[in-house]
C-alpha positions in Angstrom: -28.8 86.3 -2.4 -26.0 84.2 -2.2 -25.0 86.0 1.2 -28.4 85.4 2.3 -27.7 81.2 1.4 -24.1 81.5 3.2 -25.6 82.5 6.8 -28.4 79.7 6.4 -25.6 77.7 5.4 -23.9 78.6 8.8 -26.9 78.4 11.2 -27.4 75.0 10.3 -24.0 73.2 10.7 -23.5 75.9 13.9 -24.2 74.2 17.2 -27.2 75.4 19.1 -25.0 76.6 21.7 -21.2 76.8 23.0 -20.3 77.1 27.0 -16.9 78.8 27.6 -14.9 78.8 29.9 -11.1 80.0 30.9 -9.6 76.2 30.2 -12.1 74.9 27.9 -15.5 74.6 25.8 -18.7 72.4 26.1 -19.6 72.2 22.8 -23.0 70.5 22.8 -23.1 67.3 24.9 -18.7 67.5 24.5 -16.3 68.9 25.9 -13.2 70.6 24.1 -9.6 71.7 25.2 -7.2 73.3 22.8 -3.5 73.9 23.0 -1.1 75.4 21.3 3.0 74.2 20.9 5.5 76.9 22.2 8.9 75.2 22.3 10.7 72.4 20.4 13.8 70.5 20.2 16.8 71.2 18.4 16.7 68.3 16.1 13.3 67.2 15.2 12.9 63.5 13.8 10.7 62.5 10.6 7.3 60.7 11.8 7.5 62.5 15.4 4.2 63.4 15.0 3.3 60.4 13.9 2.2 58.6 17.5 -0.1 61.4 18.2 -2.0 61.1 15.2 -2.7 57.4 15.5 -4.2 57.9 19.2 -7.4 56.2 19.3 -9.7 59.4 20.1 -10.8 62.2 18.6 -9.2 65.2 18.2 -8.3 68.2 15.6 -4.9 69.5 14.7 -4.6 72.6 12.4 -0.6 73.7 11.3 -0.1 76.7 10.2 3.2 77.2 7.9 3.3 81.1 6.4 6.8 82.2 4.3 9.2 84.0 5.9 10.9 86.6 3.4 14.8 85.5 3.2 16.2 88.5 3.3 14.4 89.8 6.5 14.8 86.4 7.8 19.3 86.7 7.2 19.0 90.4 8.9 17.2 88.7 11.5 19.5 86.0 11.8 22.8 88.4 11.5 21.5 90.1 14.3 21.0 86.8 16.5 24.5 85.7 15.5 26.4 89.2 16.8 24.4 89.0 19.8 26.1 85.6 21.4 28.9 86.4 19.9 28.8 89.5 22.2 27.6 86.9 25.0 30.9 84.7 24.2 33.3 87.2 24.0 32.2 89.1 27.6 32.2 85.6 29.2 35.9 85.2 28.0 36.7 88.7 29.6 35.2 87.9 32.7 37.2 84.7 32.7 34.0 82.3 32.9 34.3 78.1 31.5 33.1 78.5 28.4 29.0 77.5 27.6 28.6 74.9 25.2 25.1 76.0 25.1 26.2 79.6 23.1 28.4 78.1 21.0 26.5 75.1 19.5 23.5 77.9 19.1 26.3 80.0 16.9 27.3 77.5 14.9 23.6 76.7 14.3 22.7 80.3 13.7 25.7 79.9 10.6 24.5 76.7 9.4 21.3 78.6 8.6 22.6 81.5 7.0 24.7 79.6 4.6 21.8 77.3 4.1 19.7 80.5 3.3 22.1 82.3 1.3 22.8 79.4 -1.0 18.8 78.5 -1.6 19.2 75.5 0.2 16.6 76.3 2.7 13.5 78.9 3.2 12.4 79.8 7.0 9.0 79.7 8.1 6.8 80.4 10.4 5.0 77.4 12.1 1.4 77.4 14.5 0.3 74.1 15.9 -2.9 73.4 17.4 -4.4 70.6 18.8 -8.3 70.5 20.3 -9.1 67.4 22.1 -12.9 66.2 22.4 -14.2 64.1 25.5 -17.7 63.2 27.2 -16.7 64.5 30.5 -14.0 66.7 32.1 -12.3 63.8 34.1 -11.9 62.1 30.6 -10.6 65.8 29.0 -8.0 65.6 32.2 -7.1 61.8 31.2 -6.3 62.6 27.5 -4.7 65.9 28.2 -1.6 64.2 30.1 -1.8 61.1 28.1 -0.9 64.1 25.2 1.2 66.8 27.0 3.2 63.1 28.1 3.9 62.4 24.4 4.7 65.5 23.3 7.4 66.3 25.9 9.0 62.8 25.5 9.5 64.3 22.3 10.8 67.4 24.1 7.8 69.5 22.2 6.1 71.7 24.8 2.5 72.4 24.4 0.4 74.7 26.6 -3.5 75.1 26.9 -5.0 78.5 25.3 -6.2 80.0 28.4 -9.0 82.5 28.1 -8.5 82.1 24.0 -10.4 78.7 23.9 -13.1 80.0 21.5 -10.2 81.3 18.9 -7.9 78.5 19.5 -11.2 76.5 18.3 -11.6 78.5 15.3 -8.2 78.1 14.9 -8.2 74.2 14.2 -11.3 74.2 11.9 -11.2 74.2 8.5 -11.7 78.1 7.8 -7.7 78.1 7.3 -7.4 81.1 9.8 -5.2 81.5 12.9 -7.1 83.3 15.4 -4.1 82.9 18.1 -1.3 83.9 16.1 1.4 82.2 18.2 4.3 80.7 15.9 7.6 79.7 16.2 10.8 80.0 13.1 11.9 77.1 11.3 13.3 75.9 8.2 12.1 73.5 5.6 14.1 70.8 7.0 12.2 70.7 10.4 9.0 71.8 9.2 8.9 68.4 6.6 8.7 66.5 9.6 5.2 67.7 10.6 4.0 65.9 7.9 1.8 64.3 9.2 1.0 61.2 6.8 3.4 58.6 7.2 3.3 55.2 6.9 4.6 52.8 9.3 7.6 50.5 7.2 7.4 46.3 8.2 10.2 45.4 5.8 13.3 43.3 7.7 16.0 41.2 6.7 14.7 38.2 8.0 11.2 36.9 8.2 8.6 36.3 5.3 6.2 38.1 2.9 3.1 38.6 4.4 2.2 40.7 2.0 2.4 44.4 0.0 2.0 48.1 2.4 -1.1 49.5 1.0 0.9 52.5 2.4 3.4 52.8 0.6 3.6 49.5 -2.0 6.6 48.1 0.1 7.1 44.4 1.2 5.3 43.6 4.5 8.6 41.0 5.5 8.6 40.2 9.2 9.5 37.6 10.9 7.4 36.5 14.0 10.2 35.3 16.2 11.5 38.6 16.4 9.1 40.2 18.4 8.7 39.7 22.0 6.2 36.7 21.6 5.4 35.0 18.3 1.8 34.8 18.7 -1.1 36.3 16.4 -4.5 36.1 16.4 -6.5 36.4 12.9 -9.9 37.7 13.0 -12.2 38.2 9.9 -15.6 37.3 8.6 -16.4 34.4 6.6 -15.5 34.5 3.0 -12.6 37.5 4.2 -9.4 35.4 3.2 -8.2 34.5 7.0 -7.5 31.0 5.9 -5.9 31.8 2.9 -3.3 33.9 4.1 -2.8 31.7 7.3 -2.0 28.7 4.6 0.3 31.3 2.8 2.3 31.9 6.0 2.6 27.9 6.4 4.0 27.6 2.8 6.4 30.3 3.5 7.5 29.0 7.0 8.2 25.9 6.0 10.9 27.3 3.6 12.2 29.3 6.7 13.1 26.3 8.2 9.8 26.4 10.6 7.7 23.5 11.7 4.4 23.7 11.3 1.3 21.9 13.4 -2.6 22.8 12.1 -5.4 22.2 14.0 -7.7 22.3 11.0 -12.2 22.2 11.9 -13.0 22.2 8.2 -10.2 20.3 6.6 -9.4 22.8 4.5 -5.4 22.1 4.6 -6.0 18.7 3.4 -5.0 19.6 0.3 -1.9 22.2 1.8 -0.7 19.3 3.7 -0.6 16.3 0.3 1.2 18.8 -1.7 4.1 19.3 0.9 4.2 15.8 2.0 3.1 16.4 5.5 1.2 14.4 8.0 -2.8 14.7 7.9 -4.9 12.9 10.5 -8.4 12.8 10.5 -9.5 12.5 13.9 -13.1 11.4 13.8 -15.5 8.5 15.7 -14.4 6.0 12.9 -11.1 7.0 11.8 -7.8 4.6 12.1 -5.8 7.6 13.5 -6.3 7.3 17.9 -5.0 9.8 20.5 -5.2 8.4 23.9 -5.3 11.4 26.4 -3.9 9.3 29.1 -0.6 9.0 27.4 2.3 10.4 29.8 4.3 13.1 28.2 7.9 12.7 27.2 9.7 14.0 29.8 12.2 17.1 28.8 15.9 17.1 30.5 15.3 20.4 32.4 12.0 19.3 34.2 11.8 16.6 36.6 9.1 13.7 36.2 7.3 14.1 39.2 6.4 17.7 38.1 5.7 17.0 34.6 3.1 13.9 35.7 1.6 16.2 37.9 1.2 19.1 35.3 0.0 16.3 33.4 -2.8 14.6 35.8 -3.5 18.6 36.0 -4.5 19.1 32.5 -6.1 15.8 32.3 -8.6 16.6 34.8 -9.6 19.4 32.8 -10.2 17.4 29.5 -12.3 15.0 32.0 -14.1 17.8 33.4 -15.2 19.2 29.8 -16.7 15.3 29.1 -18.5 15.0 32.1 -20.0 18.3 31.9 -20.5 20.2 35.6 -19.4 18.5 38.3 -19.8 19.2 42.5 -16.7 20.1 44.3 -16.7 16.5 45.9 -16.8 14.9 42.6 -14.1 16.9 41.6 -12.0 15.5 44.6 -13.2 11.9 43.8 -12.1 12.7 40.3 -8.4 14.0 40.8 -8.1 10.7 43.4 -9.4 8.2 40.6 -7.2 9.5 38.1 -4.4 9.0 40.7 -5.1 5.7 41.1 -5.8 4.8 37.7 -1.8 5.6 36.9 -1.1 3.9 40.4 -2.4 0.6 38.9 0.1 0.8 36.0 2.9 1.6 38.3 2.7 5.2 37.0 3.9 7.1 40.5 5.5 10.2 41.1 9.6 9.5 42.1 9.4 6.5 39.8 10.7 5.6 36.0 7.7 5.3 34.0 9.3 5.7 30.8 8.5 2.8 29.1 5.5 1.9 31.0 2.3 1.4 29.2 -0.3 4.1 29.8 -4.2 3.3 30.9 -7.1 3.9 28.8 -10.2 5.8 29.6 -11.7 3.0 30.4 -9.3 2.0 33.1 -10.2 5.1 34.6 -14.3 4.3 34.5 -13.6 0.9 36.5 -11.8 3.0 38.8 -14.4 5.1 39.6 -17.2 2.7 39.9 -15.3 0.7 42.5 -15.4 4.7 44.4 -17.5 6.2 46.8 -19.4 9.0 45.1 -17.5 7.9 41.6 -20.4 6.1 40.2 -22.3 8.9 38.6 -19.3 9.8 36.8 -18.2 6.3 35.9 -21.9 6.5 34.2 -21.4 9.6 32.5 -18.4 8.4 31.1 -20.0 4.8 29.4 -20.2 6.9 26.2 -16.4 7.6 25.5 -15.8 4.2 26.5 -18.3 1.6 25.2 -21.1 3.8 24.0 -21.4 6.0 20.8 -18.2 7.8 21.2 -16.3 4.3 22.0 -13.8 4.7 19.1 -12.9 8.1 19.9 -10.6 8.0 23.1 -10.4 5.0 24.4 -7.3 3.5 21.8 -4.3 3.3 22.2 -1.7 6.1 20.3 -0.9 5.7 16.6 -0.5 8.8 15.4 3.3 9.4 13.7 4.8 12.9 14.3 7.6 12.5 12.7 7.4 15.4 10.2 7.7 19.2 8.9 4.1 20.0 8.8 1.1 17.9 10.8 -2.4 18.9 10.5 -5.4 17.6 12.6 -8.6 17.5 10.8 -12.1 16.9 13.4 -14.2 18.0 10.6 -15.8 14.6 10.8 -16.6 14.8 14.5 -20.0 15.7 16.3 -20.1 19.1 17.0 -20.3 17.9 20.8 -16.9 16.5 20.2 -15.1 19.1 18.7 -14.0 21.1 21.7 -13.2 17.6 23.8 -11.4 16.8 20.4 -9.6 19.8 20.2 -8.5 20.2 24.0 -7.3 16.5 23.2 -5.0 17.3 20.3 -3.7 20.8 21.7 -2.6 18.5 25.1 -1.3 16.4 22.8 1.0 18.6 20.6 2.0 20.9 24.1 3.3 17.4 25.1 5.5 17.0 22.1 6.4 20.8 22.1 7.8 20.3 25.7 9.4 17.1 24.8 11.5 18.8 22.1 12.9 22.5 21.6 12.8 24.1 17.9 11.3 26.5 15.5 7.6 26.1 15.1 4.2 27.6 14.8 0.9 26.4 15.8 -1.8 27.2 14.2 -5.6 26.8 15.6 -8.4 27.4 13.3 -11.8 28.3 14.1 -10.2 28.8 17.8 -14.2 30.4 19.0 -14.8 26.4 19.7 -12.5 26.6 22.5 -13.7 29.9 23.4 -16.9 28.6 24.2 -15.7 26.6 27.3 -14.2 27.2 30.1 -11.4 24.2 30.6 -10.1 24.6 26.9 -10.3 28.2 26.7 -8.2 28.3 29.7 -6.1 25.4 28.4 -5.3 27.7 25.0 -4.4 31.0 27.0 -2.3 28.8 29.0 -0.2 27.9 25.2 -0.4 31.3 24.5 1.3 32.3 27.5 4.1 29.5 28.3 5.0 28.8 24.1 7.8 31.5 24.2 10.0 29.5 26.3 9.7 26.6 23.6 10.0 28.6 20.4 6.7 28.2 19.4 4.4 30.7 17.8 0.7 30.5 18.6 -1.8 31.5 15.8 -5.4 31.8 16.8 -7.7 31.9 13.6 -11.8 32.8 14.1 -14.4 34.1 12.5 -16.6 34.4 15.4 -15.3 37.6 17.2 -17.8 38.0 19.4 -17.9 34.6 21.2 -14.3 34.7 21.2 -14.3 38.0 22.7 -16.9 37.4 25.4 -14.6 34.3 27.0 -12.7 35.9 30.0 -9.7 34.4 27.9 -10.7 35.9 25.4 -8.6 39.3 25.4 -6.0 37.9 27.4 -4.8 35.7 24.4 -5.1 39.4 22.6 -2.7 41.1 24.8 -0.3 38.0 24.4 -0.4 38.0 21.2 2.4 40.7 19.6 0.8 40.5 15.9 -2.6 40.8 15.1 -4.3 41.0 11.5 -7.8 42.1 10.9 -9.5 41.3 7.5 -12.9 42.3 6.5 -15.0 42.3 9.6 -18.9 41.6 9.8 -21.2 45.5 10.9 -22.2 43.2 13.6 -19.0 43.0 14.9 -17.0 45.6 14.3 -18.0 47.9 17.3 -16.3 44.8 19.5 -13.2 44.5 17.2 -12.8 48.1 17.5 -12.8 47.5 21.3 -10.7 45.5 22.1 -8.1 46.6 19.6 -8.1 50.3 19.8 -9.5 51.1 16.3 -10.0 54.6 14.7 -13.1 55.1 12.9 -10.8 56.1 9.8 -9.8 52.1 10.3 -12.9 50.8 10.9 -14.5 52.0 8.2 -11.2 50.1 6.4 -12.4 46.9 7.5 -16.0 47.1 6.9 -15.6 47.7 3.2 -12.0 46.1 2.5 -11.7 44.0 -0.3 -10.9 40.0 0.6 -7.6 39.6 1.4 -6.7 43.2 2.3 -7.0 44.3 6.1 -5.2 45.6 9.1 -1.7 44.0 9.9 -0.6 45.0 13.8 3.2 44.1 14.9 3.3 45.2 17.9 2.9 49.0 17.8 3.3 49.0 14.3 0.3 48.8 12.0 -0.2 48.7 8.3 -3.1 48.6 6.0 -1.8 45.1 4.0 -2.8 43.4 0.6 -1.7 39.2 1.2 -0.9 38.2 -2.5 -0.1 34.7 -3.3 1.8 33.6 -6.5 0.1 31.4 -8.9 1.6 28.1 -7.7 0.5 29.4 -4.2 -2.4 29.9 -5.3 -3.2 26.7 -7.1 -2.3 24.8 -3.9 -4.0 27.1 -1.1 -7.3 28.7 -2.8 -10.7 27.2 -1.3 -13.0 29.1 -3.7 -15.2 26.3 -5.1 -15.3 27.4 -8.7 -11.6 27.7 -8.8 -11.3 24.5 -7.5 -13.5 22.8 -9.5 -11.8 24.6 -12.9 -8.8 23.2 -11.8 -10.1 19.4 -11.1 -11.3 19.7 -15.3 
């Protein structure tokens, strides 16, 4: 009876069919290739195996390890050692230059045999197996030399199971038999490598906790400015902790002598920003704080003026572009020659010292325009900033103090139909005093899928994200919104220059597009889709960790937005 349940058992988990051929199987709608390794290197490194197992795509590896008995493995070996010796001593008689090659392989036989003798060691012997899956045969060719490429950087040499696909398959399932049989000796020592669960290490010298290695319970301490751009990108649902552990890495940045500049939607570093006497400015249609976008940048000793008015004019057309909404290519000429002019008519000119020269106001540039042919729709379009509803916005003069450690922007107050005008203002704004002056700081943009959605400041933030290395300044670009973020054609450039990434709880919705465009595992996203908040995916560069962000209490006190702790902490 029970038999009788077993083959039931097996015709239904059994495919309906399987296609073999001399180099591979079509097993249903995929198709399979398995290999088996033949040769390895002398020495044989822990975590080796590690950068095949993290590959993005699915495959199966079986390892077989079966005891060798010790004292047929020392007869063995006592055998191997007389036979180079043999080989050494005829070379000597013919008078051949010595090979290096026999003797290192002698003194390695010896090693062994002591190591055996004393207990020290037990030999082995070793199968490995790995069956790759694919959709179509040019994709089975792709990931076969992305894998035999790995694997003989590593100097381990693996060959396909001709004509022994079907075993080599029922070799790597979970029936714990080797159908192929082909196995090379080793010892303990080697063999522990193979191991094939180990956890990557982010704990430095330098840097600060991000957090504890679900791993392995280390310290997760890194420091940004170590890798070969500072950038990261957060990406995480609502509710998932991405503000809270971006506030924690301010509060620990500042102590690592880091400056720190927040362009906060929400004004949820308000509070961050009171406690460690920084600068907070409220941006908004009736605020006292004013950023006047025609403002000429500080101009740093390695760059020439003309150039940096230009680059200027440049990124002030784009700003213009975004408040006028689309605009014909004639308009756009007309444009770029009014805001020539308008600088013209405060003796701001290429080849000149305007150093101390007063900038223009928006409206400058309106009078400007009606006074041009085919200038006067625009001039209309632009009443609004200047003497309509959005008056108090940008046409002021500055007076907004940098002079400080940590400087948050808040726009919560503004129309959402100002927020990405306000924020292209402010990131123009901080580039210019980046540029003006060299040092250690970090930029952070919340809520960065505003920008995302159009084209001007999108392009204006992947243009930070690629030209902030040279001014030691580390871009972080916090959302929630992956997918309009993702669908920008700047989108997953700012990805792919960003060197740390970390991924906390993720929305179903989403995570097919987060698994995208970062290379996910279904073992990983699974992770993310029922992490707890504050726990997540933590990428430095090739490096990634499953991380827990913990925040002490005083942290905590200071940087927690959960509204029932906050209101505890106000009785």
């Amino acid at each position: 009876m029970a038999e009788s349940k077993f083959e039931n058992l097996k015709k239904i988990i059994a495919p309906a069919g399987v296609e073999t051929e001399s180099n591979y199987i079509k097993l249903g709608d995929k198709f399979v290739k398995v290999f088996f390794a033949f040769s390895y290197p002398r020495y044989l490194s822990s975590g080796w195996f590690d950068q095949i197992i993290n590959l993005p795509n699915l495959f199966d590896i079986s390892i077989f390890v079966s005891p060798v008995d010790t004292g047929l493995a020392l007869k063995n070996l006592r055998k191997k050692a007389a036979q180079i010796e043999s080989e050494i001593s005829d070379q000597q008689e013919k008078g051949l230059v010595r090979d290096p090659m026999l003797e290192t392989g002698l003194r390695d036989v010896e090693t062994l045999r002591d190591s055996l003798q004393q207990a020290q060691e037990k030999m082995f012997n070793v199968g490995l197996y790995i069956a790759i899956y694919a959709d179509t045969l040019e994709e089975l060719s792709r990931l076969e030399s992305q894998i035999v490429s790995m694997m003989e950087a590593k100097l381990v040499y693996i060959k396909p199971a001709l004509f022994q696909q079907l075993d080599g398959l029922l070799s790597v399932m979970p029936l714990g038999e080797d159908k192929i049989s082909i196995n090379q000796p080793m010892n303990s020592g080697p063999i522990s490598s193979f191991f094939p669960f180990v956890s990557e290490d982010l704990t430095s010298d330098e840097g600060i906790l991000y957090g504890i290695n679900r791993h392995n319970n280390s310290l997760v301490i890194f420091d940004r400015f170590s890798m070969e751009n500072a950038n990261q990108v957060v990406f995480a649902k609502a509710g998932a902790g991405k503000s809270y552990a971006t506030k924690l890495e301010i509060i620990r940045s500042l102590m690592m002598d880091a400056d720190v500049i927040v362009v906060d939607p929400e004004n949820e570093y308000q509070r961050l920003a009171k406690s460690f006497g920084g600068s907070f400015f409220n941006i908004s249609l009736s605020s006292h704080e004013h950023i006047n976008p025609f403002d000429v940048p500080t101009v740093p000793e390695d760059e020439s003026p003309s150039d940096v008015l230009r680059s200027h004019i440049v990124n002030l057309a784009g700003l213009l572009k975004l408040m006028l909404g689309k605009i014909t290519a004639e308009e756009d000429s007309v444009l770029d020659r009014a805001i020539t002019e308008t600088y013209a008519s405060r003796e701001i000119v290429p080849g000149e010292d305007f150093s101390k020269t007063q900038a223009p106001l928006l409206q400058d540039l309106e009078t400007v325009l009606k006074n041009l042919e085919g200038g006067k729709g625009m001039a209309e379009r632009l009443y609004k900033f200047t003497k309509g509803s959005f008056g108090g916005f940008l046409n002021q003069p500055t007076n907004v103090d940098v002079e400080n450690r940590l400087i948050v922007f808040s726009i919560r107050d503004l129309e959402d139909e100002l927020r990405p005008i306000a924020m292209y203002v402010i990131l123009n704004f901080i580039w210019n005093l980046i540029r003006a002056k060299t040092k250690k700081r970090i930029m952070i943009v919340d809520e960065a899928w505003w920008m995302m959605k159009y084209e001007e400041s999108a392009a204006f933030l992947f243009g930070l994200a690629k030209r902030c290395r040279k001014y030691y300044l580390g871009l972080t670009t916090v959302t929630q919104d992956v997918e309009d973020f993702l669908r920008s054609p700047y989108g997953r450039p700012i990805i792919t220059n960003s060197s740390i990434q970390l991924l906390l709880r993720q929305a179903p919705a989403t995570i097919d597009i987060v698994a995208k465009a970062f290379g996910l595992t279904d073992a990983e996203k699974n992770y993310l889709l029922s992490s707890e908040v504050g726990t997540g995916l933590f990428f430095a560069g090739r490096r990634h960790i499953a991380i827990q962000i913990i925040a002490s209490y005083f942290e905590d006190q200071i940087i927690t937005t959960d509204p029932k702790q906050l209101l505890e902490n106000k009785e």
